[in-house]
Every structure is written in structure tokens, then in C-alpha cells.
C-alpha positions in Angstrom: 54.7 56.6 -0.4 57.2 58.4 -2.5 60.8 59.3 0.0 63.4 62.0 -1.1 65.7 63.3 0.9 64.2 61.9 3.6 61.0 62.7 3.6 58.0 61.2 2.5 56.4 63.2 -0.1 52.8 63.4 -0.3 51.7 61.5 -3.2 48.3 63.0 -4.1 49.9 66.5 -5.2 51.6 68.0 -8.1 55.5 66.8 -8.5 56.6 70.6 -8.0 54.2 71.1 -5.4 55.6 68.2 -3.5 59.3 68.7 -4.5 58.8 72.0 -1.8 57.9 69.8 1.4 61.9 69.0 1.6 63.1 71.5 3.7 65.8 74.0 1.5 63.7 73.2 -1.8 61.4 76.1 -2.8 59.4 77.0 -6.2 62.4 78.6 -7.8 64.4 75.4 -7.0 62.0 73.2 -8.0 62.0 74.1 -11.7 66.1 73.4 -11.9 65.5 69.7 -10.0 62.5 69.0 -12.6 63.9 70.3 -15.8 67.3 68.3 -14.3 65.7 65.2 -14.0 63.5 65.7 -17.1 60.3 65.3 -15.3 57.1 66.7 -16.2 56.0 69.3 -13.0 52.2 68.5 -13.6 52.2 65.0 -13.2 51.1 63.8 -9.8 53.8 62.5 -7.6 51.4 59.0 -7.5 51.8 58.6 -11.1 55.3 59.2 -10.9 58.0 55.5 -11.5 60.4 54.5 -9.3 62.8 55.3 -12.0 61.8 59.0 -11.9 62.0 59.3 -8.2 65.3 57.5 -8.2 65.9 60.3 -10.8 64.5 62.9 -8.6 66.3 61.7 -5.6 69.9 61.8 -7.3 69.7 65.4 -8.6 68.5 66.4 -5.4 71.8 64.8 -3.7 73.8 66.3 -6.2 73.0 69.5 -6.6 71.5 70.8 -3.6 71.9 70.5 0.6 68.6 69.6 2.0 67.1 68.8 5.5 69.5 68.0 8.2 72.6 68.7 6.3 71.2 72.2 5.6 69.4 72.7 9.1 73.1 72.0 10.7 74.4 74.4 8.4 72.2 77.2 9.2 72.1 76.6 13.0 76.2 76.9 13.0 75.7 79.8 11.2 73.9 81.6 13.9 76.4 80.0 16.3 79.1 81.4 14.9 77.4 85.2 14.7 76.3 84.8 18.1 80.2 83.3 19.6 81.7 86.2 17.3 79.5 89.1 19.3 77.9 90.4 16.2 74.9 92.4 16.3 72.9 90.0 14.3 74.2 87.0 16.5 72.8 89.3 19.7 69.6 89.8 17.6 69.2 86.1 17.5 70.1 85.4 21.2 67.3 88.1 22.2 64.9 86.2 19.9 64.3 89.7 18.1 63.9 90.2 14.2 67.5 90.4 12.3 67.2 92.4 9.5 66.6 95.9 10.8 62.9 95.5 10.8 60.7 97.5 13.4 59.9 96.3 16.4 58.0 98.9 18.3 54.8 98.6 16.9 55.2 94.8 14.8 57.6 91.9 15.0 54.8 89.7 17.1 55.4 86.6 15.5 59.2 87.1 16.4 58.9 88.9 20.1 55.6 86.2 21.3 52.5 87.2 23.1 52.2 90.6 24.6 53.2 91.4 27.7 51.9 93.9 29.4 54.6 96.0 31.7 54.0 98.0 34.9 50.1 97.6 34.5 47.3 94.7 35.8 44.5 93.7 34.1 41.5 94.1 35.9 41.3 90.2 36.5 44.3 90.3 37.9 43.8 93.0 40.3 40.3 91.5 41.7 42.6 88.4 42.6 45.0 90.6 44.5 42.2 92.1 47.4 39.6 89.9 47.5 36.2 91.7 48.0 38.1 95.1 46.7 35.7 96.6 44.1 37.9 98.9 41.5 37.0 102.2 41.7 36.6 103.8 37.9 38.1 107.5 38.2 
């Protein structure tokens, strides 16, 4: 099992396929470690020496900040926007989308599951009075 930064990189995949599993390496990335390293992207990361992944492993440390160092980084970002009283740091501390997207009628990924607001479902409402039918008007 191949380890960079980390993280152990599946070996049955394509070199820059599995270069993108490290968290703050991504396609474009990818091509600067490779071409960095002189590695060949299409070669399988199985195939790949322990030379080339020692290779792999110090251009990554050099060049880039990946996994915790980058997670820390990012998280006292949003620390420091929320302390500050920025809008974007309020965004973030009402779990709400940042970047000025719409959020009456999207942003579910961001918001969570609906929930529903001065009305009952009808399950609920049958719990409520038992033996109560609903009238339909």
C-alpha cells in the first residue's frame, strides 16, 4: 500500500487519479506534482517504485500544504471570519451557503432536510387526537 501525505493511496488506480485522494490535491495539481517528480500519470500507482513514491512524497512536502496542515488552516480561517463579525463568518455560523448563492428555493445540501414550519403532516396530526378522522374541506 502506497502512503503520501498520510494517506494510503489506492494502488489499483491511475497515479493522477490517486494523487487526488490527499485532501488539497486536485486534477490541476496533479499535473505540477507529476511533471515535478517526472512520473508518468498513466502508470498505475501498483506499478509505481519506492523510489518514485519517495519522489512523489517529497514534492508533495515541498510544494504544497496537504491534509491536516491544510484542514487547520482552513478551519482558522473561518474562525477568524466568524470572531471578526463578518458576514461570511455569520454565514458559516448559520450553516448557510457563503458565496451569495440563493437560498430560497436551493441550498439543500447546505440548509439539511426540510422542515416544515407552522404546518403538520397528516401522520402527525392523527397522533395528536386519537380516533380524530381529518375532515378534507
Amino acid at each position: 500500500m502506497a502512503r503520501i501525505g498520510g494517506i494510503d493511496i489506492p494502488l489499483g488506480k491511475r497515479t493522477d487519479i490517486a494523487l487526488t485522494y490527499i485532501y488539497g490535491i486536485g486534477r490541476s495539481n496533479v499535473q505540477t506534482v507529476l511533471i515535478k517528480a517526472e512520473i508518468d500519470g498513466a502508470k498505475r500507482v501498483s506499478d509505481l517504485t519506492e523510489e518514485e513514491i519517495n519522489k512523489l512524497q517529497k514534492v508533495i512536502e515541498k510544494n504544497f500544504k496537504v491534509e491536516g496542515d491544510l484542514r487547520r488552516e482552513v478551519t482558522g480561517n473561518i474562525k477568524r471570519l466568524r470572531e471578526i463579525g463578518t458576514y461570511r463568518g455569520l454565514r458559516h455560523g448559520k450553516n448557510l451557503p457563503v458565496r451569495g448563492q440563493r437560498t430560497r428555493s436551493n441550498a439543500r445540501t447546505k440548509r439539511g432536510k426540510r422542515m416544515t414550519i407552522g404546518a403538520m403532516k397528516k401522520d402527525d396530526r392523527a397522533k395528536l387526537a386519537p380516533g380524530a378522522e381529518i375532515k378534507k374541506t
